[in-house]
C-alpha positions as a printed Julia matrix, in Angstrom:
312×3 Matrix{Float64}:
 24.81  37.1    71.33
 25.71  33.64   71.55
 29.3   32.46   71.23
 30.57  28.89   70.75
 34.32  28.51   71.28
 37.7   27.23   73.11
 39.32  29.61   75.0
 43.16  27.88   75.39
 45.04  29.18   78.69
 48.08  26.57   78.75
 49.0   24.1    76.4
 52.47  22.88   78.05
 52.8   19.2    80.02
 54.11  18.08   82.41
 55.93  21.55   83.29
 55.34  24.88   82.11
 58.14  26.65   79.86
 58.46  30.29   79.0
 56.22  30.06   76.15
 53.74  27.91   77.91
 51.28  27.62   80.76
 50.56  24.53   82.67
 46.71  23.64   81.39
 43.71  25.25   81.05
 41.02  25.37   78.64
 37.57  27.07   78.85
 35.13  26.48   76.51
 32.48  29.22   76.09
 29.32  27.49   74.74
 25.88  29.75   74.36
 26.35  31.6    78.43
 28.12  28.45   80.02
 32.15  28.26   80.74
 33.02  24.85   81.3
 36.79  25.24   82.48
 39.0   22.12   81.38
 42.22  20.7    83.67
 43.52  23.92   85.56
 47.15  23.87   86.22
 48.97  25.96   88.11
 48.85  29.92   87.29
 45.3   29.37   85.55
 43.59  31.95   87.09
 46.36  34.32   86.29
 45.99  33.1    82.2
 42.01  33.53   82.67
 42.75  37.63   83.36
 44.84  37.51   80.53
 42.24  35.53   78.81
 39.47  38.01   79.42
 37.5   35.17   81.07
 36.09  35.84   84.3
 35.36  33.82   87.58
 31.33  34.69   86.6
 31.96  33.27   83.2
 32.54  29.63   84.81
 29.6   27.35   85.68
 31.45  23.7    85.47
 34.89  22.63   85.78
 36.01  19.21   84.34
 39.12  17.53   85.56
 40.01  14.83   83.2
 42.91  13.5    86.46
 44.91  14.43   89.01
 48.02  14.99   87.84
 49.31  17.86   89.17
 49.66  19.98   85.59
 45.71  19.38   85.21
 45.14  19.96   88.55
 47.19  22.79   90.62
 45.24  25.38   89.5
 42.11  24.13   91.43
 42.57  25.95   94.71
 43.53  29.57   92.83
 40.2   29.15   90.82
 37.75  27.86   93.63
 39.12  30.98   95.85
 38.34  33.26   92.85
 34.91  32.1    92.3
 34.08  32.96   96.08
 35.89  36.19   95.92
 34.19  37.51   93.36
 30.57  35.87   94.47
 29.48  34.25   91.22
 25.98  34.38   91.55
 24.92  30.67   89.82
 26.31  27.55   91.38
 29.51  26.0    89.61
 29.49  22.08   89.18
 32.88  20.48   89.51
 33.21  16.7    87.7
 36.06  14.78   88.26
 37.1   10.86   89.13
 35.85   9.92   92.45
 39.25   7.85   93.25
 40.47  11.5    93.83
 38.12  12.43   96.07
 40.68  13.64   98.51
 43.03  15.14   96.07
 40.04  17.52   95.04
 39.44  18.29   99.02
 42.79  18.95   99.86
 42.47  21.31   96.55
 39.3   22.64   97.1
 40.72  23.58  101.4
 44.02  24.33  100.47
 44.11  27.57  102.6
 41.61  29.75  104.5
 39.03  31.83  102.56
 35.43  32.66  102.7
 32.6   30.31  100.92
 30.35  32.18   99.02
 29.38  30.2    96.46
 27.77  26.75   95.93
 30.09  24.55   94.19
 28.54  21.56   93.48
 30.59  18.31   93.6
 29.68  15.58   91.19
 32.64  13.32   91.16
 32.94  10.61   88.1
 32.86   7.15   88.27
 31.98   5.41   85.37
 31.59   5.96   81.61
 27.76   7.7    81.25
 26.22  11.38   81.44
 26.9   13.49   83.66
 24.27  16.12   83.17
 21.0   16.06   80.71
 20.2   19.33   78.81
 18.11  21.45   81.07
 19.64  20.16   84.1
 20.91  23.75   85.49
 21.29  26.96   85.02
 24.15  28.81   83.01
 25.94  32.29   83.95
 22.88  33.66   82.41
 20.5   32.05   83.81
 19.61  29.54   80.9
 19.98  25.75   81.67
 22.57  24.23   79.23
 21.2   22.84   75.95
 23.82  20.19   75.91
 24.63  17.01   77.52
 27.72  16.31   79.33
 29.14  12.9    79.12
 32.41  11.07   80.78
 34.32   8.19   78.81
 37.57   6.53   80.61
 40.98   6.72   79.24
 43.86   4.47   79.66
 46.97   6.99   81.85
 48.66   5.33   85.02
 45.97   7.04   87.29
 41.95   7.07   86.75
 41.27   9.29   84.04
 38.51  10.63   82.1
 37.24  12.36   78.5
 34.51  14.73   78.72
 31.93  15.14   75.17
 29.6   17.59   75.45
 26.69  16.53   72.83
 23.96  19.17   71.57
 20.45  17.46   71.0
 19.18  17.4    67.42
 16.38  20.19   66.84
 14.75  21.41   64.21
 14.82  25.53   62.59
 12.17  27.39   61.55
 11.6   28.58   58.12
  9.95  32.1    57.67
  8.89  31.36   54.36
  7.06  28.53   55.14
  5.89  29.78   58.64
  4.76  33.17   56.83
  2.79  30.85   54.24
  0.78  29.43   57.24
  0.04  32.46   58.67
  2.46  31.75   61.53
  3.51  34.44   63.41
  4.6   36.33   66.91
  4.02  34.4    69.79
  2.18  31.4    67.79
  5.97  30.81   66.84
  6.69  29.47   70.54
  3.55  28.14   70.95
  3.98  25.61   67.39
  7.43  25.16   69.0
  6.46  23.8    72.27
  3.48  22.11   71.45
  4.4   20.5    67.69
  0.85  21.6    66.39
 -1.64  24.62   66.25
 -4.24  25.68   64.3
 -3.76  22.12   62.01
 -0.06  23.34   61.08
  2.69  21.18   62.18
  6.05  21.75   63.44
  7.54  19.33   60.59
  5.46  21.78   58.09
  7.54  25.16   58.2
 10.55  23.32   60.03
 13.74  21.59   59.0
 16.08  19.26   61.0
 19.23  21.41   62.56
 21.76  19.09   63.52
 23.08  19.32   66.96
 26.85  20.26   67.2
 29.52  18.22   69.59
 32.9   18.91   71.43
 35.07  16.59   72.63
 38.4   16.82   75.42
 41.03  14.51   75.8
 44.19  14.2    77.84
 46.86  12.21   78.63
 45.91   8.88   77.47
 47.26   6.19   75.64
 45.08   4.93   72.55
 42.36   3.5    73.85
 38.01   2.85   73.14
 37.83   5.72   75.17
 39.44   7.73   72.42
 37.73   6.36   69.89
 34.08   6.84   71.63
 34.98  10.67   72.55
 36.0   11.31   69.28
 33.78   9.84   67.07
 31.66  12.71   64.73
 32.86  15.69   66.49
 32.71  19.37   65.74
 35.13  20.82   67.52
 38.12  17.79   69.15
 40.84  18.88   71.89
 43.06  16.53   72.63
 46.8   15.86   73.72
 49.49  15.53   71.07
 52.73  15.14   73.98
 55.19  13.49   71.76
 55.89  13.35   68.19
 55.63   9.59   66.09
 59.64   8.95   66.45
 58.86   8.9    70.52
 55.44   6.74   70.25
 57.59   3.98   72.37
 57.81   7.12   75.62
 54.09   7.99   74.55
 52.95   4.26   75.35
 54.91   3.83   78.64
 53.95   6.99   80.0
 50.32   6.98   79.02
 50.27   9.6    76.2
 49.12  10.11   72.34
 51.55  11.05   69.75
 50.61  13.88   67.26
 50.05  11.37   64.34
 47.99   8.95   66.31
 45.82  12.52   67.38
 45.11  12.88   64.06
 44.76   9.18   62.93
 41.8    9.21   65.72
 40.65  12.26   64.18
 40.44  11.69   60.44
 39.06   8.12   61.16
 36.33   9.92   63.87
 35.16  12.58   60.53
 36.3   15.35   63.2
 35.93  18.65   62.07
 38.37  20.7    63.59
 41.1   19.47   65.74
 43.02  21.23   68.45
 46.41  19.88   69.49
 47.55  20.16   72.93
 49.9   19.1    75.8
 53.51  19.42   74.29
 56.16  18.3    75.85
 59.25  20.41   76.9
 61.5   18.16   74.8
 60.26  19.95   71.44
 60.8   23.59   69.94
 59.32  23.22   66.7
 55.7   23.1    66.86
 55.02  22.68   63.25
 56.19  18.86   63.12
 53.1   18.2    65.36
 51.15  19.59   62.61
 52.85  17.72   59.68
 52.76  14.6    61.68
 48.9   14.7    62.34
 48.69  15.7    58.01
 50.77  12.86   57.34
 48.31  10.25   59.32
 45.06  11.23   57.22
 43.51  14.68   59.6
 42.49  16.81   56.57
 40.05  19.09   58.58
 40.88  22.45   60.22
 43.69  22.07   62.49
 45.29  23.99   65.01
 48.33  23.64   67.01
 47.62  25.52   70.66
 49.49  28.08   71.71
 48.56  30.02   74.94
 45.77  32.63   74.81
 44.11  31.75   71.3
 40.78  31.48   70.77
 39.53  28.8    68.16
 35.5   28.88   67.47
 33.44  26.21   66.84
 32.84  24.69   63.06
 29.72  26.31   61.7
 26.76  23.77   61.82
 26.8   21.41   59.06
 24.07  22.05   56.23
Protein backbone atom coordinates (compact mmCIF):
# COMPACT_ATOMS: atom_id res chain seq x y z
CA UNK A 1 0.00 0.00 0.00
CA UNK A 2 1.18 3.28 -0.85
CA UNK A 3 1.51 6.04 1.72
CA UNK A 4 2.08 9.76 1.11
CA UNK A 5 3.03 11.71 4.25
CA UNK A 6 5.42 13.88 6.70
CA UNK A 7 6.77 12.13 9.34
CA UNK A 8 7.94 15.28 11.91
CA UNK A 9 10.95 14.19 14.32
CA UNK A 10 11.95 17.79 15.75
CA UNK A 11 10.41 20.94 15.27
CA UNK A 12 12.62 23.15 17.81
CA UNK A 13 15.49 25.86 16.44
CA UNK A 14 18.20 26.78 17.17
CA UNK A 15 18.32 24.48 20.46
CA UNK A 16 16.27 21.72 21.47
CA UNK A 17 13.90 22.15 24.68
CA UNK A 18 12.16 19.48 26.65
CA UNK A 19 9.28 19.38 24.45
CA UNK A 20 11.31 19.55 21.32
CA UNK A 21 13.90 17.87 19.15
CA UNK A 22 16.47 19.62 17.14
CA UNK A 23 15.13 18.90 13.27
CA UNK A 24 14.11 16.23 11.39
CA UNK A 25 11.51 15.52 8.98
CA UNK A 26 10.97 12.41 6.76
CA UNK A 27 8.65 12.39 4.23
CA UNK A 28 7.30 8.94 3.19
CA UNK A 29 6.16 9.28 -0.47
CA UNK A 30 4.91 5.87 -2.43
CA UNK A 31 8.39 3.44 -0.95
CA UNK A 32 10.89 6.49 -0.82
CA UNK A 33 11.99 8.35 2.66
CA UNK A 34 13.49 11.48 1.82
CA UNK A 35 14.87 12.60 5.37
CA UNK A 36 14.81 16.56 5.77
CA UNK A 37 17.66 18.65 8.03
CA UNK A 38 18.77 16.04 10.80
CA UNK A 39 19.75 17.61 13.99
CA UNK A 40 21.19 16.21 16.67
CA UNK A 41 19.37 13.03 18.41
CA UNK A 42 17.52 12.30 14.95
CA UNK A 43 18.18 8.91 14.75
CA UNK A 44 17.05 8.44 18.27
CA UNK A 45 13.40 10.39 17.18
CA UNK A 46 13.38 8.03 13.92
CA UNK A 47 13.05 4.76 16.55
CA UNK A 48 10.55 6.60 18.19
CA UNK A 49 9.17 7.50 14.89
CA UNK A 50 8.87 3.95 13.67
CA UNK A 51 11.01 4.97 10.66
CA UNK A 52 13.82 2.87 9.89
CA UNK A 53 17.43 3.34 8.43
CA UNK A 54 15.90 0.98 5.27
CA UNK A 55 13.05 3.39 4.99
CA UNK A 56 15.59 6.28 3.84
CA UNK A 57 16.75 6.58 0.21
CA UNK A 58 17.65 10.58 0.09
CA UNK A 59 18.54 13.01 2.62
CA UNK A 60 18.13 16.80 1.90
CA UNK A 61 20.03 19.35 3.88
CA UNK A 62 18.53 22.67 3.28
CA UNK A 63 22.27 24.28 5.33
CA UNK A 64 24.66 23.74 7.65
CA UNK A 65 23.68 25.05 10.60
CA UNK A 66 24.33 22.89 13.15
CA UNK A 67 20.37 22.23 14.31
CA UNK A 68 19.80 20.98 10.54
CA UNK A 69 22.82 19.33 10.47
CA UNK A 70 24.26 17.36 13.71
CA UNK A 71 22.34 14.56 13.18
CA UNK A 72 24.24 13.63 9.92
CA UNK A 73 26.97 11.43 11.34
CA UNK A 74 24.31 9.34 13.82
CA UNK A 75 22.18 8.67 10.61
CA UNK A 76 25.00 7.84 7.97
CA UNK A 77 26.46 5.27 10.76
CA UNK A 78 22.91 3.80 11.02
CA UNK A 79 22.37 3.31 7.43
CA UNK A 80 25.71 1.17 7.29
CA UNK A 81 24.89 -0.64 10.41
CA UNK A 82 21.93 -1.86 9.43
CA UNK A 83 23.10 -2.48 5.52
CA UNK A 84 20.29 -0.77 3.64
CA UNK A 85 20.26 -2.60 0.64
CA UNK A 86 19.46 0.48 -2.13
CA UNK A 87 21.88 3.34 -2.33
CA UNK A 88 20.88 6.62 -0.33
CA UNK A 89 21.47 10.02 -2.24
CA UNK A 90 22.50 12.87 -0.01
CA UNK A 91 21.77 16.69 -1.60
CA UNK A 92 23.06 19.50 0.01
CA UNK A 93 25.00 23.05 -0.90
CA UNK A 94 28.32 22.35 -2.30
CA UNK A 95 29.92 25.48 -0.27
CA UNK A 96 29.65 22.82 2.57
CA UNK A 97 31.36 20.33 1.05
CA UNK A 98 33.62 19.86 4.00
CA UNK A 99 31.10 20.36 6.66
CA UNK A 100 29.22 17.23 5.12
CA UNK A 101 32.80 15.23 5.13
CA UNK A 102 33.75 16.03 8.43
CA UNK A 103 29.92 14.78 9.13
CA UNK A 104 29.82 12.02 7.00
CA UNK A 105 33.84 10.75 8.89
CA UNK A 106 33.06 11.92 12.11
CA UNK A 107 34.28 8.67 13.83
CA UNK A 108 35.32 5.14 12.75
CA UNK A 109 32.69 2.71 11.39
CA UNK A 110 32.28 0.28 8.63
CA UNK A 111 30.92 1.40 4.95
CA UNK A 112 28.41 -0.71 3.77
CA UNK A 113 26.36 1.19 1.86
CA UNK A 114 26.60 3.47 -1.22
CA UNK A 115 25.71 6.88 -0.30
CA UNK A 116 25.65 8.85 -3.13
CA UNK A 117 26.79 12.52 -2.87
CA UNK A 118 25.09 15.03 -5.08
CA UNK A 119 25.91 18.33 -3.55
CA UNK A 120 23.70 21.57 -4.72
CA UNK A 121 24.74 24.40 -6.43
CA UNK A 122 22.32 26.23 -8.17
CA UNK A 123 18.53 26.59 -8.42
CA UNK A 124 17.39 23.43 -10.97
CA UNK A 125 16.48 19.56 -10.56
CA UNK A 126 18.14 17.51 -8.86
CA UNK A 127 16.75 14.20 -9.93
CA UNK A 128 14.10 13.37 -12.95
CA UNK A 129 11.36 10.76 -12.18
CA UNK A 130 12.80 7.39 -12.90
CA UNK A 131 16.19 8.37 -12.03
CA UNK A 132 16.72 5.58 -9.15
CA UNK A 133 15.47 3.18 -7.30
CA UNK A 134 13.31 3.52 -4.01
CA UNK A 135 13.48 1.18 -0.73
CA UNK A 136 11.37 -1.00 -2.84
CA UNK A 137 12.92 -1.14 -5.63
CA UNK A 138 10.69 1.34 -7.74
CA UNK A 139 12.43 4.49 -9.18
CA UNK A 140 10.71 7.64 -7.75
CA UNK A 141 7.80 9.04 -9.76
CA UNK A 142 8.68 12.52 -8.72
CA UNK A 143 11.11 15.14 -9.45
CA UNK A 144 13.31 16.69 -6.99
CA UNK A 145 14.12 20.28 -7.38
CA UNK A 146 16.48 22.91 -5.31
CA UNK A 147 15.51 26.76 -5.08
CA UNK A 148 17.96 29.20 -2.95
CA UNK A 149 16.90 31.01 0.08
CA UNK A 150 18.14 34.15 1.56
CA UNK A 151 19.88 32.89 5.59
CA UNK A 152 23.51 34.23 6.43
CA UNK A 153 25.01 30.92 4.98
CA UNK A 154 24.12 29.15 1.44
CA UNK A 155 20.88 27.69 1.78
CA UNK A 156 18.42 25.79 -0.10
CA UNK A 157 14.40 24.71 -0.55
CA UNK A 158 13.75 21.38 -1.80
CA UNK A 159 10.00 20.78 -4.04
CA UNK A 160 9.43 17.54 -4.90
CA UNK A 161 6.92 17.77 -8.09
CA UNK A 162 4.77 14.61 -9.28
CA UNK A 163 4.36 14.55 -13.20
CA UNK A 164 0.81 14.97 -14.50
CA UNK A 165 -0.72 11.47 -15.67
CA UNK A 166 -3.71 10.38 -16.63
CA UNK A 167 -6.33 7.39 -14.68
CA UNK A 168 -8.04 4.86 -16.18
CA UNK A 169 -11.70 4.51 -16.27
CA UNK A 170 -13.19 0.90 -16.05
CA UNK A 171 -16.28 1.92 -17.49
CA UNK A 172 -14.96 3.23 -20.41
CA UNK A 173 -12.03 0.68 -20.68
CA UNK A 174 -14.75 -2.21 -20.14
CA UNK A 175 -16.82 -0.48 -23.09
CA UNK A 176 -13.74 -1.05 -25.40
CA UNK A 177 -13.22 -4.32 -24.54
CA UNK A 178 -10.06 -3.37 -22.62
CA UNK A 179 -8.85 -5.64 -20.33
CA UNK A 180 -5.87 -7.65 -18.32
CA UNK A 181 -2.65 -7.08 -19.62
CA UNK A 182 -3.97 -4.89 -22.76
CA UNK A 183 -4.40 -2.36 -19.75
CA UNK A 184 -0.43 -1.89 -19.58
CA UNK A 185 0.03 -2.35 -22.96
CA UNK A 186 -2.70 0.94 -23.95
CA UNK A 187 -0.73 2.50 -21.06
CA UNK A 188 2.68 2.31 -22.41
CA UNK A 189 2.05 2.54 -25.87
CA UNK A 190 -1.06 5.35 -25.99
CA UNK A 191 -2.91 3.11 -28.65
CA UNK A 192 -4.05 -0.57 -29.41
CA UNK A 193 -6.43 -2.15 -31.27
CA UNK A 194 -7.67 1.68 -32.65
CA UNK A 195 -8.55 2.64 -28.87
CA UNK A 196 -6.69 5.45 -27.42
CA UNK A 197 -5.32 6.22 -24.15
CA UNK A 198 -7.31 9.72 -24.12
CA UNK A 199 -10.53 7.35 -24.89
CA UNK A 200 -11.11 5.45 -21.45
CA UNK A 201 -8.61 7.93 -19.61
CA UNK A 202 -8.86 11.16 -17.68
CA UNK A 203 -6.12 13.68 -16.64
CA UNK A 204 -4.89 12.93 -12.77
CA UNK A 205 -3.14 15.81 -11.62
CA UNK A 206 0.22 15.31 -10.19
CA UNK A 207 0.56 16.23 -6.43
CA UNK A 208 3.61 18.56 -4.94
CA UNK A 209 5.51 19.07 -1.56
CA UNK A 210 7.46 21.72 -0.70
CA UNK A 211 10.38 22.34 2.46
CA UNK A 212 11.58 25.41 3.68
CA UNK A 213 13.91 26.61 6.40
CA UNK A 214 15.42 29.32 7.84
CA UNK A 215 15.08 31.98 5.36
CA UNK A 216 14.14 35.37 5.18
CA UNK A 217 11.30 36.25 2.53
CA UNK A 218 12.66 35.82 -0.48
CA UNK A 219 11.76 34.51 -4.65
CA UNK A 220 12.96 31.46 -3.35
CA UNK A 221 9.94 31.27 -1.10
CA UNK A 222 7.70 32.30 -3.36
CA UNK A 223 8.92 29.72 -6.27
CA UNK A 224 8.90 26.67 -3.60
CA UNK A 225 5.68 27.49 -2.55
CA UNK A 226 3.74 28.28 -5.31
CA UNK A 227 0.55 25.50 -5.90
CA UNK A 228 1.59 23.09 -3.35
CA UNK A 229 -0.09 20.13 -1.77
CA UNK A 230 1.46 19.57 1.13
CA UNK A 231 4.08 23.08 2.38
CA UNK A 232 6.68 22.71 5.42
CA UNK A 233 8.20 25.52 6.29
CA UNK A 234 9.75 27.55 9.30
CA UNK A 235 7.54 29.80 11.38
CA UNK A 236 10.73 30.87 14.17
CA UNK A 237 9.24 34.01 15.44
CA UNK A 238 5.90 35.42 15.83
CA UNK A 239 4.82 39.03 13.71
CA UNK A 240 5.70 41.35 16.95
CA UNK A 241 9.56 39.93 16.43
CA UNK A 242 9.55 40.21 12.38
CA UNK A 243 12.49 42.97 13.06
CA UNK A 244 14.82 39.55 14.89
CA UNK A 245 13.24 37.37 11.99
CA UNK A 246 14.87 39.75 9.25
CA UNK A 247 18.32 40.15 10.91
CA UNK A 248 18.73 36.67 11.64
CA UNK A 249 17.46 35.24 8.40
CA UNK A 250 14.07 33.78 9.47
CA UNK A 251 10.12 33.85 8.53
CA UNK A 252 7.60 34.90 11.00
CA UNK A 253 4.39 32.75 11.41
CA UNK A 254 2.18 35.38 9.58
CA UNK A 255 4.51 35.91 6.71
CA UNK A 256 4.43 31.61 6.56
CA UNK A 257 1.08 31.86 5.95
CA UNK A 258 0.92 35.11 3.83
CA UNK A 259 3.33 32.94 1.38
CA UNK A 260 0.95 30.26 1.75
CA UNK A 261 -2.52 31.65 1.12
CA UNK A 262 -1.02 33.80 -1.76
CA UNK A 263 0.86 30.27 -3.18
CA UNK A 264 -3.14 28.38 -3.09
CA UNK A 265 -1.18 25.87 -0.64
CA UNK A 266 -3.15 23.23 0.55
CA UNK A 267 -2.00 22.25 3.74
CA UNK A 268 0.64 23.99 5.65
CA UNK A 269 2.96 22.68 8.30
CA UNK A 270 4.62 25.13 10.67
CA UNK A 271 7.95 24.50 11.97
CA UNK A 272 11.20 25.72 13.65
CA UNK A 273 9.99 27.56 16.91
CA UNK A 274 12.02 29.33 18.77
CA UNK A 275 12.76 28.72 22.54
CA UNK A 276 11.53 32.23 23.35
CA UNK A 277 7.72 31.05 22.96
CA UNK A 278 5.39 28.64 25.10
CA UNK A 279 2.24 29.14 23.48
CA UNK A 280 2.09 27.49 20.25
CA UNK A 281 -1.33 28.50 19.29
CA UNK A 282 -0.37 32.29 18.49
CA UNK A 283 1.68 30.80 15.56
CA UNK A 284 -1.50 29.44 14.38
CA UNK A 285 -3.69 32.61 14.86
CA UNK A 286 -0.96 34.65 13.38
CA UNK A 287 -0.70 32.58 10.07
CA UNK A 288 -5.14 32.81 10.17
CA UNK A 289 -4.87 36.35 10.61
CA UNK A 290 -2.51 36.86 7.30
CA UNK A 291 -5.08 35.07 4.81
CA UNK A 292 -3.82 30.80 5.20
CA UNK A 293 -7.38 29.35 5.19
CA UNK A 294 -6.25 25.74 4.22
CA UNK A 295 -5.46 22.87 6.63
CA UNK A 296 -2.93 23.89 9.01
CA UNK A 297 -0.86 22.35 11.44
CA UNK A 298 1.43 23.54 14.04
CA UNK A 299 4.40 20.64 14.48
CA UNK A 300 4.92 19.08 17.39
CA UNK A 301 7.44 16.14 17.64
CA UNK A 302 6.39 12.67 16.43
CA UNK A 303 3.08 13.58 14.40
CA UNK A 304 2.35 12.39 11.32
CA UNK A 305 0.42 14.75 8.83
CA UNK A 306 -0.64 12.97 5.29
CA UNK A 307 -0.73 14.42 2.18
CA UNK A 308 -4.03 16.44 0.76
CA UNK A 309 -6.04 13.98 -1.27
CA UNK A 310 -5.53 14.69 -5.07
CA UNK A 311 -7.58 17.43 -6.29
CA UNK A 312 -10.71 16.37 -8.51
Amino acid sequence: MSVRELVVLGTASQVPTRARNHNGYVLLWDGHGILFDPGEGTQRQMLRAGVSAHDLTRICVTHFHGDHSLGLAGVIQRINLDRVPHPVTAHYPASGQHFFERLRYATAYRETVQLREQPVTGAGELTAAGADPGAQGDAPPFTLWAQPLSHPVDTYGYRLVEPDSRRMVPERLAARGIRGPDISRLQHAGELSGVHLEDVSEPRRGQSFAFIMDTRMCDGVHALAEDCDLLVVEATFLDEDAALAEEYGHLTAGQAGSVAARAGVRSLVLTHFSQRYTDASLFARQAREAGFEGELTVAEDLVRVPVPKRRV
